[in-house]
N, C-alpha and C positions, 0 to 999 in steps of 0.2 A: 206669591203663588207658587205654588211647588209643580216642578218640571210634570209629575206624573197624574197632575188634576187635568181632569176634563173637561173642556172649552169646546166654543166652536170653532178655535183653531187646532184642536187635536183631533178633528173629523179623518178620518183618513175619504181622500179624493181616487176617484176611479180616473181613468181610461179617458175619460171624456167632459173631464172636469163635474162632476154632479158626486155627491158625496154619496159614500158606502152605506148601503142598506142597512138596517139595525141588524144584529145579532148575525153582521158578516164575521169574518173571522179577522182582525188585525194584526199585524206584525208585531212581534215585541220591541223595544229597542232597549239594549242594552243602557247602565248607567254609564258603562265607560265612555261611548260615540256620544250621550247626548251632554251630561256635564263641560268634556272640555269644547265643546262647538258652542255652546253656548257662553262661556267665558270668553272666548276667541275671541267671538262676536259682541262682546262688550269692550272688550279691551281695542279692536279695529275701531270701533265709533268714532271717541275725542280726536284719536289722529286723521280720520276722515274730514272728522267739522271742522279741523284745524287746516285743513289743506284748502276745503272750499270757500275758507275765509279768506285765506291767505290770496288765493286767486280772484275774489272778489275785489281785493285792494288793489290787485294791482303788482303782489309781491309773488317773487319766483320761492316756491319752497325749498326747504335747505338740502332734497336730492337733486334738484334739477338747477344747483348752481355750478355756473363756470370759473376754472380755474384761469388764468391765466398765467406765464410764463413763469411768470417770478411767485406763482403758487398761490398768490390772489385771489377773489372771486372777483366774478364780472355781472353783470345783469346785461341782459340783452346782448351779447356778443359784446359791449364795450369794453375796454379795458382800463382797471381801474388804476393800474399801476407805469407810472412814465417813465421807463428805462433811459431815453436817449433816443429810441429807435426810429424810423419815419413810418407816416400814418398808414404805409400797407405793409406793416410788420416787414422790412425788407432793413439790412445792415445800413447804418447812421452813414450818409453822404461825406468824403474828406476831396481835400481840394484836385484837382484835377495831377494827372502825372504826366511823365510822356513829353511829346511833341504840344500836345494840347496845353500841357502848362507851363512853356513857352511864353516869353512873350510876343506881339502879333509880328514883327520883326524877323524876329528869329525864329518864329515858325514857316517865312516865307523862304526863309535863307535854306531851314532843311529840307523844306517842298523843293525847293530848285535842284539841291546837290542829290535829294534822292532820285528826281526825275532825271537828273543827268548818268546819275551811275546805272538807271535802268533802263536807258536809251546806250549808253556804251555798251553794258553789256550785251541786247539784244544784238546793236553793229556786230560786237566779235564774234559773237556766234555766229550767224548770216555768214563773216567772213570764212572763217572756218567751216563752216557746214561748204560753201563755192569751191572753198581750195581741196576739199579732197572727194568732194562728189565729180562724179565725171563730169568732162568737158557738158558746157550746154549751153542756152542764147546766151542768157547772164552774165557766166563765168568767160566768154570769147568777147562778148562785149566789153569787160570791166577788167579785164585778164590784168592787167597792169596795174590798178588799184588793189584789187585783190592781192598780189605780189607784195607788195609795197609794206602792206598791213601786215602779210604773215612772215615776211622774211626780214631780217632774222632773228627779232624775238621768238616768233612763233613758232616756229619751223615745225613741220611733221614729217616723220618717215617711221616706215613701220620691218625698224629691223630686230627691236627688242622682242615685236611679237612674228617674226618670221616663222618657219618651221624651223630653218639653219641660222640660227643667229651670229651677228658676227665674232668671230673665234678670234682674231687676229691682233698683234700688237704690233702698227706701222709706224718705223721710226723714219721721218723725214730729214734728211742731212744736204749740206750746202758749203761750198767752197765758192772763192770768186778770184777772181784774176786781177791784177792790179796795174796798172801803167804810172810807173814812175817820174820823177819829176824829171832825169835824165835819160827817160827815153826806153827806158828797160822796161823787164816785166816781172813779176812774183808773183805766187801763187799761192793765197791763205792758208789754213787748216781747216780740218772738215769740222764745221758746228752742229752740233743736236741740237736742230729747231724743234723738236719733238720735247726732247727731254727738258729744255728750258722753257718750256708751258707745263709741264708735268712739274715742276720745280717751284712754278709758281704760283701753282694753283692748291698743291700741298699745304696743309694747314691753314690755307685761307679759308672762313667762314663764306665771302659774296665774290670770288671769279669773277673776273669781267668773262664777257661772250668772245671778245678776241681771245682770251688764253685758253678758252677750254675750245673754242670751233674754226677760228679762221683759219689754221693750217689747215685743219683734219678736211673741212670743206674743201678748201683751195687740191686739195692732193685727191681726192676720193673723184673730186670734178676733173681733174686731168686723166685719172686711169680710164675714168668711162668714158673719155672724148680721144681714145688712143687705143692702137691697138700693141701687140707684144713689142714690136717694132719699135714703140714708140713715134709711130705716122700717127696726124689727126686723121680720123673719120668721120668730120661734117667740117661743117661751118662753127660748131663752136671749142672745135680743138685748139685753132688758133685764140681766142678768147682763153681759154685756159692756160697755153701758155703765157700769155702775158700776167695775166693773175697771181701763179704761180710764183713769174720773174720778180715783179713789183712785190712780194714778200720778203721775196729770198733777200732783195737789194735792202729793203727797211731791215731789216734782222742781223744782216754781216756789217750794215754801215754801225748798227749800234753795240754790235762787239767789236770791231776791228775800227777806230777813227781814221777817216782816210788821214793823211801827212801833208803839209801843203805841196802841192804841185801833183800830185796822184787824184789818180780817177780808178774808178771799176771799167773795165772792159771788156771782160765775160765773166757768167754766172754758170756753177754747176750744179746739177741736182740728181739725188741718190737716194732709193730707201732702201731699208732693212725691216723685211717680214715675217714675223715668228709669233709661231702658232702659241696658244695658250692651251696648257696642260690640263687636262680634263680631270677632272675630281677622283678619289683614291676607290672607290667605290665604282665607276666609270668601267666598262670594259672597250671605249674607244681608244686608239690607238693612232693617233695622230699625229702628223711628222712633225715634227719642232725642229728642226734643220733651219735657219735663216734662209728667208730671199732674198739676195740683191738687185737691184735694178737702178742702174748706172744710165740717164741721162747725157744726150751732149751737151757740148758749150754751148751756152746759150749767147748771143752779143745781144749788149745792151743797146735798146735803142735810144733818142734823145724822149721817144714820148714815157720813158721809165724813167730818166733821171732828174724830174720837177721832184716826184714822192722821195726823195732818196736826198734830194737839195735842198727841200722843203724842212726836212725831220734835222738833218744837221746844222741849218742856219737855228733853228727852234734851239738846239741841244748848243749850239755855242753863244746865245743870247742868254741862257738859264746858266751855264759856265760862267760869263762876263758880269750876269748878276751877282752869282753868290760869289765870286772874286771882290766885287768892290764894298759887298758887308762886311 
């Protein structure tokens, strides 16, 4: 039938669906608009029929398949291709690592050493937090524990971060007095207890805590338990001196061996304080002039001379050994 024959489907329709009166006037329509709509709609058909068969069956058509990962198709969201992977697409499971893949043993052994290292730590903090918060129940109550723990590994003081930090280079020196085996006396040379911890501590990688603190302590606790004088001002002046003493005697016994028949029967002690030079840049001007501070005789008493008997019977048993190898 040709597009421009007249039917009752080429009626033209009003307004109101009821077909156009005769000898109405009709629209023309171009050959261009109606040829290719009507090919159009020949050619939409079979791929129509072909889709609503295909839905009939039961099959997805070939726009509305899914690809999956490895470029696949899938029907119904499943996947048609097995990588390895687990069923909620999430990375292939490997064996356990860790603590967990341990075994039950040895899992219990790290449970323990972690619980222990995280119960220490909490203790040293605690500690520390007591010893430099102010006095309070806890710390007056436990004052001696507390003590125990932070001194003298721990030790704090806050002179690096002062406003005047300390400037100073104190050298500690020591002579002693000697009684002979005939009844005389001598009087040693002055040693640098100072510089023979400075000497030993040089080029060592791990210092013991006596070479780098136990004078510097010992001497810093006597100046602030004394005044210019040299008088104690409490009750723990005396306590420093003895401190003091029992160093100076361990230190000259292991430079100077007593001889047999001699004893120490007084100790002396002396510093030398000199300022450190302030940087080239520095417009401070600071005296570097040494201080001296000369010490009396000290006499030694019997409760000093166990540490001093004790260190040289040690030092002639370690002689006597490497003698008979």
């Amino acid at each position: 039938m040709d597009a421009y024959d007249k039917g009752p489907r080429d009626e033209p329709v009003g307004p109101d669906g009821s077909s156009a009166p005769d000898g109405a006037d009709r629209p023309s329509v171009p050959d261009e608009a109606v040829a290719p709509s009507a090919s159009r709609g020949a050619e939409e058909a079979p791929e129509a029929e072909g889709e609503c068969e295909a839905l009939t069956k039961g099959e997805a058509p070939e726009e509305h398949e899914a690809h999956g990962p490895g470029g696949g198709s899938s029907v119904g969201g499943g996947s048609s291709v097995d990588d390895g992977s687990s069923t909620d697409g999430g990375p292939p499971l490997g064996p356990p690592t860790g603590i967990a893949g341990l075994p039950r043993g040895y899992q219990l052994a790290a449970a323990l050493a972690l619980a222990l290292v995280a119960v220490t730590v909490c203790v040293h903090l605690g500690m520390m937090f007591l010893h430099v918060a102010p006095a309070n129940t806890v710390s007056k109550e436990h004052g001696k524990k507390i003590y125990d723990w932070v001194y003298p590994e721990f030790e704090q003081n806050w002179k690096l971060f002062a406003p005047n930090p300390l400037q100073q280079n104190v050298a500690v020196q020591a002579r002693a007095q000697l009684r002979t085996a005939d009844g005389g006396r001598r009087v040693t040379d002055w040693y640098d207890l100072s510089a023979q911890d400075g000497a030993a501590i040089d080029h060592n990688v791990l210092p013991s805590h006596t070479q780098q603190n136990e004078l510097r302590r010992a001497w810093d606790f006597f100046v602030s338990t004394h005044d210019t004088q040299n008088r104690p001002t409490g009750l723990r002046g005396e306590i420093s001196e003895r401190y003091v003493r029992r160093i100076v005697l361990l230190r000259i016994d292991r430079q100077e061996p007593l001889a047999r028949g001699e004893s120490i029967d007084q100790v002396q002690v002396r510093s030398r304080t000199t300022g450190v030079r302030p940087p080239k840049w520095s417009d401070e001007k600071p005296n570097v002039k040494p201080v001296l501070r000369l010490l009396p005789w000290w006499s030694v008493t019997p409760d000093d001379l166990p540490l001093a008997d004790d260190a040289r019977a040690r030092r002639d048993v370690a002689a006597e050994g490497s003698g008979a190898r």
